[in-house]
TISEPA-807014 format. One record per residue (C-alpha): x, y, z; residue number from 1. Coordinates in steps of 0.5 Angstrom, whole numbers, plus 500, padded with zeros to 3 digits. Each point is the difference from the previous one (the first is absolute). Layout:
N
[r [X,Y,Z],NUM]
...
//
This chain:
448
[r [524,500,509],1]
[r [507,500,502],2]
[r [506,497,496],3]
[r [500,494,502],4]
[r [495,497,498],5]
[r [501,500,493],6]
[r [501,493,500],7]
[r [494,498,502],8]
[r [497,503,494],9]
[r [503,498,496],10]
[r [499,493,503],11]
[r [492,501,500],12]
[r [501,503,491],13]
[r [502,493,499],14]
[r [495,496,504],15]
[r [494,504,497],16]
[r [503,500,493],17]
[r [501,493,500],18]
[r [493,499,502],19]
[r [496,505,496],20]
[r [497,500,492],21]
[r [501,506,496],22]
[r [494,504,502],23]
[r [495,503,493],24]
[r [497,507,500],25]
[r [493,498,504],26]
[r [494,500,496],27]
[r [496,504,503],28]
[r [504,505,498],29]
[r [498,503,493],30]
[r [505,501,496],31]
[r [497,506,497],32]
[r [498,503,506],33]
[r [501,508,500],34]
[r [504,501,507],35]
[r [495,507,500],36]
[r [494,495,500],37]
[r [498,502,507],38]
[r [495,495,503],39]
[r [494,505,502],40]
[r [498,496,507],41]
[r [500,503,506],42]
[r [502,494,505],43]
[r [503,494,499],44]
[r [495,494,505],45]
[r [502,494,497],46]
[r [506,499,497],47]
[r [502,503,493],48]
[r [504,506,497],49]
[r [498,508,503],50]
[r [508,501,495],51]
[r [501,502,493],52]
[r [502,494,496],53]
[r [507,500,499],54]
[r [501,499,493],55]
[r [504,495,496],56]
[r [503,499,493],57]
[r [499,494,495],58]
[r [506,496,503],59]
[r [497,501,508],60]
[r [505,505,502],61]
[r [499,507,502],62]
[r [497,505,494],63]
[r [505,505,501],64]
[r [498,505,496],65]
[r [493,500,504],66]
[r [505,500,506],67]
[r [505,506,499],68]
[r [494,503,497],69]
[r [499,503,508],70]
[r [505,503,504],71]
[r [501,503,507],72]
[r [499,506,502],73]
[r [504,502,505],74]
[r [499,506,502],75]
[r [493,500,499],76]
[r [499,493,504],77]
[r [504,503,506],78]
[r [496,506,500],79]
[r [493,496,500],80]
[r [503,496,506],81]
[r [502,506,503],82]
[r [493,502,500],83]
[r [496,494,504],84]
[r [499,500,507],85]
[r [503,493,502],86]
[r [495,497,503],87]
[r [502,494,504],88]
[r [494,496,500],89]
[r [501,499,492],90]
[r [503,497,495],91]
[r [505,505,496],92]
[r [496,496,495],93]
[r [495,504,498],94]
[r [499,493,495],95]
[r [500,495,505],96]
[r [495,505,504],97]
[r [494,498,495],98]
[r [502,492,502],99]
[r [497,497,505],100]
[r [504,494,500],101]
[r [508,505,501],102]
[r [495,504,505],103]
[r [498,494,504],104]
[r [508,498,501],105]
[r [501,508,500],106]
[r [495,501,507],107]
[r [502,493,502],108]
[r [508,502,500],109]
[r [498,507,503],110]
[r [495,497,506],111]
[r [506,495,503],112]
[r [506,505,499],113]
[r [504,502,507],114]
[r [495,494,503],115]
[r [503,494,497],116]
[r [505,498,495],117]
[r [499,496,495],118]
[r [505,495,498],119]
[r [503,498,493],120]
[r [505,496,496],121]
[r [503,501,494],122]
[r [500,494,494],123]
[r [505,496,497],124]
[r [497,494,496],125]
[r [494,501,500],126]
[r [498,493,498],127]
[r [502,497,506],128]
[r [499,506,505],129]
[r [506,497,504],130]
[r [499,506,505],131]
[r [493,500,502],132]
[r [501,492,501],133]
[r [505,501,506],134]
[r [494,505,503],135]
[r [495,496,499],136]
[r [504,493,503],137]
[r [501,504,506],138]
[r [494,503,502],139]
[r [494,498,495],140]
[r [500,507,497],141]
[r [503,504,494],142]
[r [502,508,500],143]
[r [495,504,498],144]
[r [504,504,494],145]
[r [504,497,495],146]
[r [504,504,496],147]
[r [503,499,494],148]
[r [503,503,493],149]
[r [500,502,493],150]
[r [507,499,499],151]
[r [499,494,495],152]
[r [495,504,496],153]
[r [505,505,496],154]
[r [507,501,497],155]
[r [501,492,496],156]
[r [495,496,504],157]
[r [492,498,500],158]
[r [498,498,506],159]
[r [493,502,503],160]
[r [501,495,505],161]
[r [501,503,505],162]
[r [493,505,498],163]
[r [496,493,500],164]
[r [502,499,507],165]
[r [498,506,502],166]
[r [493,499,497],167]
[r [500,494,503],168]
[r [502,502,506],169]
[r [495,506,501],170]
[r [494,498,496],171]
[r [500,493,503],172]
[r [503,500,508],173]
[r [497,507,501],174]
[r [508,501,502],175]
[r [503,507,498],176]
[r [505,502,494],177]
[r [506,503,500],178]
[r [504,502,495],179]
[r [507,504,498],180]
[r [504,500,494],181]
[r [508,498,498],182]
[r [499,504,494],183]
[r [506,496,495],184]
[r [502,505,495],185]
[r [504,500,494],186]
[r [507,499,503],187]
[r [502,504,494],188]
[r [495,504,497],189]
[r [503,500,493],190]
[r [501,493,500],191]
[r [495,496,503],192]
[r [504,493,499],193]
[r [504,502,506],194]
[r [494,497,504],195]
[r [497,503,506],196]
[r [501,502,507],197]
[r [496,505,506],198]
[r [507,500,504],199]
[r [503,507,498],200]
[r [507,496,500],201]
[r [498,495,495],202]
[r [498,507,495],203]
[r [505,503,494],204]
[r [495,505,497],205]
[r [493,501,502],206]
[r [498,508,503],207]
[r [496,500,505],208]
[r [499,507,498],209]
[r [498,498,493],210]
[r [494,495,502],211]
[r [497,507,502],212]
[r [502,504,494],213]
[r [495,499,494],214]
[r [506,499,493],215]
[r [504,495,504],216]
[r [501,492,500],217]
[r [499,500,507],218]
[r [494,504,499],219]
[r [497,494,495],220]
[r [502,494,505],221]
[r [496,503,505],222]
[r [494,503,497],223]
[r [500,493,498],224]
[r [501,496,506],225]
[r [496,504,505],226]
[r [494,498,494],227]
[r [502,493,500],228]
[r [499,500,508],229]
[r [493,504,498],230]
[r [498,494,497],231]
[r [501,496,506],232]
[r [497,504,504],233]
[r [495,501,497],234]
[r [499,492,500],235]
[r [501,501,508],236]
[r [493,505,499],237]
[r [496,496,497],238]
[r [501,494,504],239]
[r [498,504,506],240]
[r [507,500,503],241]
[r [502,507,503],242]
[r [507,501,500],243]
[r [506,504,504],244]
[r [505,502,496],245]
[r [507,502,502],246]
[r [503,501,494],247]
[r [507,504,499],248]
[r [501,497,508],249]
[r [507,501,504],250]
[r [501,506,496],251]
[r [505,503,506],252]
[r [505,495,498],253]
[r [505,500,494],254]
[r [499,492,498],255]
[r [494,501,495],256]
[r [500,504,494],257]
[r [494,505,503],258]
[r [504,501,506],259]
[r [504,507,502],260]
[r [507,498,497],261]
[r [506,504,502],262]
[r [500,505,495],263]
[r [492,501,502],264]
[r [502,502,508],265]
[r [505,505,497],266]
[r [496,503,497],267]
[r [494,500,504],268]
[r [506,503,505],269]
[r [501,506,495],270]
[r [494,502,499],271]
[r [499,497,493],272]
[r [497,493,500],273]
[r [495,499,494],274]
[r [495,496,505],275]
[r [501,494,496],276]
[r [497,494,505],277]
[r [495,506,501],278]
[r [498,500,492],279]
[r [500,493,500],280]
[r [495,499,504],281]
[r [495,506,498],282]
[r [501,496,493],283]
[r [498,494,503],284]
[r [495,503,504],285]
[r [497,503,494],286]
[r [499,495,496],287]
[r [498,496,504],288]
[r [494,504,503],289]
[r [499,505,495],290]
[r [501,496,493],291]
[r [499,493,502],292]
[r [494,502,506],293]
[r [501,493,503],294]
[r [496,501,507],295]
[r [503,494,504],296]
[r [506,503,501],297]
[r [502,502,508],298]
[r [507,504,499],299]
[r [505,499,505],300]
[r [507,503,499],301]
[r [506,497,502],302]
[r [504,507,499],303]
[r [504,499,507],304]
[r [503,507,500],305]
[r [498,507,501],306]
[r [504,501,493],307]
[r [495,496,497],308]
[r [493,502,503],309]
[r [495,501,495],310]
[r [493,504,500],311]
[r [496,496,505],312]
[r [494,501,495],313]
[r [504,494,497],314]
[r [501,495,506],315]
[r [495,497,504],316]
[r [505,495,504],317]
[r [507,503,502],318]
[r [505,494,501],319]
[r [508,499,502],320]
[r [504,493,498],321]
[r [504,497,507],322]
[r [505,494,500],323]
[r [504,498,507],324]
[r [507,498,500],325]
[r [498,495,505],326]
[r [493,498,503],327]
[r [495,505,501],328]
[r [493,499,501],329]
[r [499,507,504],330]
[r [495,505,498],331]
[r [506,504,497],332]
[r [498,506,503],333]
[r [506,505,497],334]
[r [498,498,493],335]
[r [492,501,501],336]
[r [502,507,503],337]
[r [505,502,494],338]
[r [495,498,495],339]
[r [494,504,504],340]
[r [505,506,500],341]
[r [500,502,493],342]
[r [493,496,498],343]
[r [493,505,500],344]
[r [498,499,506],345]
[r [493,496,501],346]
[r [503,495,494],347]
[r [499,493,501],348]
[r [508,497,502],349]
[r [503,493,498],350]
[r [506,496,501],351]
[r [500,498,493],352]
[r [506,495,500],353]
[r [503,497,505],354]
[r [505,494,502],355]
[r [495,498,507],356]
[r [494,500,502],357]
[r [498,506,506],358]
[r [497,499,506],359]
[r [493,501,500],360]
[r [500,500,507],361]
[r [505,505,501],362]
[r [498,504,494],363]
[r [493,502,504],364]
[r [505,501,506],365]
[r [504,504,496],366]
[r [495,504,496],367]
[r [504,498,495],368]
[r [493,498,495],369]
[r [503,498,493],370]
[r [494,500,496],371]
[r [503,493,497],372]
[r [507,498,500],373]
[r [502,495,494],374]
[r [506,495,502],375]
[r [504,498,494],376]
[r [500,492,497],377]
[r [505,494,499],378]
[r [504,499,507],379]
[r [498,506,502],380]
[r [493,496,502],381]
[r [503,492,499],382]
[r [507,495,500],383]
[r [503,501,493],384]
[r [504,504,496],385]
[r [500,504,493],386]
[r [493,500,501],387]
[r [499,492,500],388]
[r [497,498,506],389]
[r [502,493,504],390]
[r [493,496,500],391]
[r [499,492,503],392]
[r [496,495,496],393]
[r [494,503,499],394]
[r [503,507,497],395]
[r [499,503,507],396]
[r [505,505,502],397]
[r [502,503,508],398]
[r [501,508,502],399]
[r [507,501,499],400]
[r [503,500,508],401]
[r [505,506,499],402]
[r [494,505,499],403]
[r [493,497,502],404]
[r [497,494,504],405]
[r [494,497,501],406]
[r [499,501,506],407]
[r [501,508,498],408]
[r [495,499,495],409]
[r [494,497,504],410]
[r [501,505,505],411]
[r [500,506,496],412]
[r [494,498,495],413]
[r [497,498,506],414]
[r [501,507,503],415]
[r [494,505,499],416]
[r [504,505,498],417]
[r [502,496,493],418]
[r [495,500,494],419]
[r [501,493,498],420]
[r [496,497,493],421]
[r [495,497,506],422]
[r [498,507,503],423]
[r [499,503,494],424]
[r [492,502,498],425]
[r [496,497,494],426]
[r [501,505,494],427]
[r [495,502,496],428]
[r [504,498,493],429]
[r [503,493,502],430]
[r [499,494,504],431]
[r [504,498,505],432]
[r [502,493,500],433]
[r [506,496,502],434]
[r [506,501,493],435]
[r [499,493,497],436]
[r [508,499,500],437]
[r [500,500,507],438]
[r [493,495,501],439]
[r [504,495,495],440]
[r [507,501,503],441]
[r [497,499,508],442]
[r [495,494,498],443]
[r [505,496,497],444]
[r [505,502,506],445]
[r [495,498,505],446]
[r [499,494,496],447]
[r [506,496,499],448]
//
């Protein structure tokens, strides 16, 4: 995500800040749990947990001395991937292989890549999902993916909102989940009173290096944040919800604290790069899979730059960020063939972000056939500005004209080469009805 939308993130911090409630530690979760107990079933039908129990202390946060008491190998764990055959038509997660609800979505993903495209919108406020309003007026039909963030669930807030919109939304609508992370760091790892950020520009002291390196601040600050995310995740699984997570996205570009910086291409120029973004993403990798087993998670990497590849062992989804400068809605073929030019062949490609919805049509043309794009909010979808949308008298907001119509949006849902939420099949672990915030909205619109 470039620059210039800064604002409108800061802009969606306010509004789901001011909407939500300091969250507890679920209570399914025992805080005496041993993050060794494994759960011994051998696949997940239902719902519930296939994951080691993340463990917690007496005040509901990470027990640390449980979570720094594993570490990562990364010598080790390079050479295990390095052994496996990839194997395109699994999960990278041998966890997520033993559950039928990720391997469901896994096929399901799998069957319609390079057939059609399925379409995705990112969430902003997602107690009045302004976006999927303006959708759903134009053509009586929602995307079939919502992506949303776990930006709010780490550093000095609390906020699980946006992972009960995600249970809702999957477990109830049938819809699939996507899920990145604006992972917010001390800005200032010897001071936390300093506040937080994601944006490099934002932080004074916090070493990208150091969040890998066992002995650091960092290093504590990670282990605990990627635990914390575990948990969440793991509430993920036991609703039955599989989830693509693009976490550490846009790693080509300075903006973000786990991007290559300057001083990281030079040394990759000399020869003498540490791999840093590599070493934060077999960490999290890592724990993700070999600690926490969680087995609803499909990985999508959003490295977009060959001096970011990872093993393809780790990856099951390859993605590339794209925002036109002015109106675009071509397939963007330039960019699907740079991201294929440096991802293993045979991987799944997306256009994870993006300003404008593509084309469908013209992709199929093209064969330009993204596994899904996700368009991102605010007035990327609707009229507002600072992630306040412009409704009338009965909270009902319009497609912002500058980048989408709703002419453009019926024609495009309507197209067979679009996966909308109405084209989607009934999945095993959920129910597929219309989100109760848009049958309430779009019955008192229709009434008044």
């Amino acid at each position: 995500m470039k620059k210039f939308i800064s604002a409108v993130l800061a802009a969606a911090m306010a509004v789901s800040l001011a909407a939500c409630t300091k969250s507890s530690v679920d209570e399914s979760t025992p805080s005496d749990s041993s993050a060794s107990d494994a759960v011994t079933s051998d696949s997940n039908t239902e719902g519930g947990s296939l994951s080691n129990p993340v463990k917690f202390n007496e005040e509901g946060d990470i027990d640390m001395d449980a979570a720094l008491s594993y570490e990562t190998d990364f010598d080790a764990l390079k050479a295990s991937l390095a052994e496996k055959t990839v194997d395109l038509d699994q999960p990278v997660s041998e966890n997520a292989r033993k559950n039928e609800n990720t391997m469901e979505i896994f096929n399901y993903l799998r069957s319609v890549y390079g057939k059609q495209i399925i379409s995705c919108q990112q969430q902003n406020d997602v107690n009045k999902v302004y976006e999927d309003k303006v959708f759903y007026l134009a053509s009586n039909d929602l995307p079939a993916m919502r992506g949303f963030d776990f930006i709010f669930c780490t550093g000095s807030y609390e906020d699980t909102s946006m992972v009960d919109a995600a249970i809702e939304w999957g477990r109830d609508n049938g819809g699939l989940v996507t899920f990145t992370w604006h992972w917010n760091v001390p800005r200032d790892v010897d001071d936390s009173s300093k506040g937080y950020a994601f944006y490099q520009e934002d932080i004074i002291n916090f070493d990208p290096l150091n969040a890998t390196t066992p002995g650091t601040k960092e290093y504590e600050v990670a282990v605990h944040d990627i635990d914390l995310i575990a948990s969440h995740l793991q509430k993920l699984e036991e609703a039955g919800v599989t989830v693509l997570f693009r976490p550490f996205h846009e790693a080509s570009g300075s903006w973000f604290w786990w991007g290559l910086q300057n001083a990281d291409k030079k040394l990759i120029k000399d020869g003498t790069y540490p791999e840093t973004y590599q070493r934060l993403w077999y960490m999290m990798f890592d724990r993700l899979e070999n600690y926490h087993k969680l087995s609803n998670i499909i990985w999508v990497w959003n490295g977009q730059s060959k001096y970011t590849t990872v093993d393809p062992n780790t990856y099951d989804i390859a993605g590339i960020d794209y925002y036109a400068d002015s109106l675009d809605h071509s397939p963007l073929s330039a960019r699907y063939d740079e991201l294929k030019s440096y991802t293993y062949e045979g991987k799944m490609l997306a256009l994870s972000e993006a300003g404008y919805i593509p084309d469908p049509d013209q992709c199929k043309e093209e064969g330009v056939m993204w596994l899904y794009y996700m368009i991102w909010n605010g007035d990327f979808i609707y009229e507002g500005a600072g992630g306040t949308a412009l409704t009338d008298m009965t909270g009902t907001p319009h497609a912002n004209p500058e980048r989408i119509t709703e002419e453009l949006i019926r024609q495009y849902f309507a197209s067979d080469n679009l996966i909308t939420w109405n084209k989607l099949p009934q999945f095993r672990s959920s129910t597929h009805e219309l989100p109760e915030t848009i049958r309430v909205w779009d019955y008192f619109r229709t009434q008044s």
